[in-house]
C-alpha positions as CSV (number, residue, x, y, z in Angstrom):
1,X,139.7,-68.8,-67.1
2,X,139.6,-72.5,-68.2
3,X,139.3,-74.0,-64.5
4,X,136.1,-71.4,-63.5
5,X,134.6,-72.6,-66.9
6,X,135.5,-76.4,-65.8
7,X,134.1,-75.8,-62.4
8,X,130.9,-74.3,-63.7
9,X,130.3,-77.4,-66.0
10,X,130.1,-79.5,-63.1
11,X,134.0,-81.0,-63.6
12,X,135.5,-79.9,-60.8
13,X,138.5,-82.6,-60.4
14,X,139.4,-81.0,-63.8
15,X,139.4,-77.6,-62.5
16,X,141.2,-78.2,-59.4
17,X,144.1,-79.4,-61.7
18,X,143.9,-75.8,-63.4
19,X,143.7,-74.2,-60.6
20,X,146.4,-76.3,-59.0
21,X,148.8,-75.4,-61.9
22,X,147.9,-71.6,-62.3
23,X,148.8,-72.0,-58.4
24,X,152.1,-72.6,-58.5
25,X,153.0,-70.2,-61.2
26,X,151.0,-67.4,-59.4
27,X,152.3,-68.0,-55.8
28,X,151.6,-64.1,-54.8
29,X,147.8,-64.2,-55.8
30,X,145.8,-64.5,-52.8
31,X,142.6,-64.7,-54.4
32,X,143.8,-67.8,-57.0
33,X,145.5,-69.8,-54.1
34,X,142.6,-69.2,-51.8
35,X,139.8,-70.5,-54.5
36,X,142.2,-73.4,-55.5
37,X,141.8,-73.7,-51.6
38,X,138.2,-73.8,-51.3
39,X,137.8,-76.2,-53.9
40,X,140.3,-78.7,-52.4
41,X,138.3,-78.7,-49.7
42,X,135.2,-78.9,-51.3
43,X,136.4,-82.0,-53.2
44,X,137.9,-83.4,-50.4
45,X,140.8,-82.9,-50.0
46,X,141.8,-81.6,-47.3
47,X,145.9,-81.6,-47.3
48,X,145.8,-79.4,-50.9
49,X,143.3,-77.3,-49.2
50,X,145.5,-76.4,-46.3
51,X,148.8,-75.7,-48.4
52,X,147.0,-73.4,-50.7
53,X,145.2,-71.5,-47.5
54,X,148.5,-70.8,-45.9
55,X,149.7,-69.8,-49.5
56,X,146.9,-67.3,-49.5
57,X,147.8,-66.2,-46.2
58,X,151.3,-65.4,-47.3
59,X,150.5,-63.7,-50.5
60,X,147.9,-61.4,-48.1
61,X,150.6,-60.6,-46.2
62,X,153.4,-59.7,-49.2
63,X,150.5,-57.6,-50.3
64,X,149.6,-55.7,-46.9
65,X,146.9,-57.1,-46.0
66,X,148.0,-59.1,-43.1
67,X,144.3,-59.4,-41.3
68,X,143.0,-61.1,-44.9
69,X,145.4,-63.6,-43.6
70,X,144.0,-64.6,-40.5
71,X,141.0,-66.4,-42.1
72,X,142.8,-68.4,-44.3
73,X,145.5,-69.7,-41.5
74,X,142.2,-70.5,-39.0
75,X,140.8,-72.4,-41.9
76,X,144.0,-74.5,-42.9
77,X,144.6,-74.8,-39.2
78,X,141.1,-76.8,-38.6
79,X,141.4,-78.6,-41.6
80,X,145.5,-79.4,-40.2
81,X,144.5,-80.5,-36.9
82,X,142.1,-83.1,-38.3
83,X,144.7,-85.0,-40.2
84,X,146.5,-85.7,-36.9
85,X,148.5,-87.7,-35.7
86,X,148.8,-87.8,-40.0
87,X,150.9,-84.6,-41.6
88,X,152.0,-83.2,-38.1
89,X,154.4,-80.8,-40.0
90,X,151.8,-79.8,-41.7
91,X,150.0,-78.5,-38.7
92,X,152.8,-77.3,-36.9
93,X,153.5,-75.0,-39.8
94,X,149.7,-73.7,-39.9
95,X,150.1,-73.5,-36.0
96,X,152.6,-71.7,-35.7
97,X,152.4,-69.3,-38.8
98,X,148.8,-68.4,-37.4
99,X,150.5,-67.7,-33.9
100,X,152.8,-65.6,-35.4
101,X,150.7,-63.7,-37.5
102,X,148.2,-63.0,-34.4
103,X,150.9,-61.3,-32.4
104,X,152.3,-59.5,-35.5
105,X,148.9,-57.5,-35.6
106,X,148.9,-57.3,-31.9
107,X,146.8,-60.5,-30.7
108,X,149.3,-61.6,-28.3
109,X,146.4,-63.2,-26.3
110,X,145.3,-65.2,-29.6
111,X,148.5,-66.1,-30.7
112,X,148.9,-67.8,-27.0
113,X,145.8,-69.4,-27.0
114,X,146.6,-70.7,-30.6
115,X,149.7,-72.5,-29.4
116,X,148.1,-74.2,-26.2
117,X,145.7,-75.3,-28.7
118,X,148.2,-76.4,-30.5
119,X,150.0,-78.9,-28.1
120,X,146.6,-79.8,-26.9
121,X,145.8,-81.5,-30.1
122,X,149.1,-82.7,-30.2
123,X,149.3,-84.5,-26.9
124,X,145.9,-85.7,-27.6
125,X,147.0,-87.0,-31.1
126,X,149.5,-88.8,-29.0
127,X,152.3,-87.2,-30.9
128,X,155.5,-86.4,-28.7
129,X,156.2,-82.9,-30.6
130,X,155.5,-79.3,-28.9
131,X,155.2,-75.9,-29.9
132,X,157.2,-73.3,-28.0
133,X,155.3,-71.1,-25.4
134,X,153.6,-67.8,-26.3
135,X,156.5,-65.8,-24.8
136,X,159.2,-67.8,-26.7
137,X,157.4,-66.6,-29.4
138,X,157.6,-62.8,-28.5
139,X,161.2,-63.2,-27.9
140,X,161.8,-64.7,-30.8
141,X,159.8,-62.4,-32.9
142,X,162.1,-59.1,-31.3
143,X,165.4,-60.8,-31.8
144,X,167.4,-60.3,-35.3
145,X,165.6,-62.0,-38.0
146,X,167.4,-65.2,-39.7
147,X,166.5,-65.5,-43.2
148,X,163.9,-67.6,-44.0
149,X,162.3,-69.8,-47.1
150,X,162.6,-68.5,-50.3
151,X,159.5,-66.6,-51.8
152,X,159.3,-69.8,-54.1
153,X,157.6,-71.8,-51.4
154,X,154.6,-69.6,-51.4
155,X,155.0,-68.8,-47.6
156,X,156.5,-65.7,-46.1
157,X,159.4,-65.6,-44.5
158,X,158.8,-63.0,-41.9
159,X,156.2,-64.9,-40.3
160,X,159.0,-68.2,-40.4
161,X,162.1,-66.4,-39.3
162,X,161.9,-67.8,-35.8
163,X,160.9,-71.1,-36.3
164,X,162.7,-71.9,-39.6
165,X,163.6,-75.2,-38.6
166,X,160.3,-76.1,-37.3
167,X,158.0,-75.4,-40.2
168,X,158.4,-77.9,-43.3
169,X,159.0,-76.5,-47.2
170,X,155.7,-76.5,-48.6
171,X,157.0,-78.5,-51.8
172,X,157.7,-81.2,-49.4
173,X,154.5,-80.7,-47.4
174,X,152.6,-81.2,-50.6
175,X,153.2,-85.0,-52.8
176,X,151.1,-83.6,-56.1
């Protein structure tokens, strides 16, 4: 692969750019979005590195393995919340697709505590917006599901049936 060879040379804004354009034709690799993650973030960059986390996450999950995602929504969580008061979509997105992923497998108690974390950065951000409650959140996961983004987005819509119109498309999220 052209951006591994890149990276091991040393140029690693070059392969970021591979890796960034193998991304977005390979949006259900988890293992492509997630090292196009880690080297945002190692170059700095710290909104890339939080799109292409939660795309990780979401291919995980299309692939089964919905506990692989859990690391990579943590991690583009804490690299969210310290952008704020910045991209606050951007973190309410990672907020609440963590949330919902933690009570999916059964971490209600996490999930909560992920969304009062939430609106505790937010209100100290000094940003007006709120997350729903934890048990607005278990209704809303047991009602009828409303279609969600498109599988083009890189994100899956299961976990962003209840909060569609909360969470932002990721192409608009993300200004290449």
């Amino acid at each position: 692969m052209v951006a591994k060879k890149l990276s091991s040379e040393g140029k690693e804004a070059q392969a970021l750019e591979a890796y960034q354009k193998a991304s977005e034709l390979m949006l259900g690799a988890p293992w492509l979005q997630h090292r196009t993650a880690e080297l945002a973030r190692k170059l700095k960059q710290p909104e890339v590195a939080s799109l292409h986390y939660r795309r990780a996450a979401a291919a995980f999950i299309r692939a089964g393995f919905p506990k692989r995602a859990l690391a990579p929504l943590r991690t583009a969580w804490q690299l969210s919340v310290s952008l704020l008061p910045g991209n606050v979509n951007a973190f309410i997105a990672a907020s609440m697709e963590l949330a919902n992923i933690q009570r999916e497998l059964g971490h209600s108690a996490s999930a909560a505590l992920t969304l009062a974390n939430a609106n505790q950065a937010l209100e100290t951000s000094g940003n007006a917006e709120r997350l729903p409650a934890a048990s607005a959140l278990e209704q809303a996961g047991s009602s009828s599901a409303q279609p969600g983004q498109s599988p083009d987005s890189g994100m899956l819509s299961s976990v962003q049936n209840a909060f569609v119109g909360v969470l932002p498309d990721l192409d608009d999220a993300h200004e290449p």
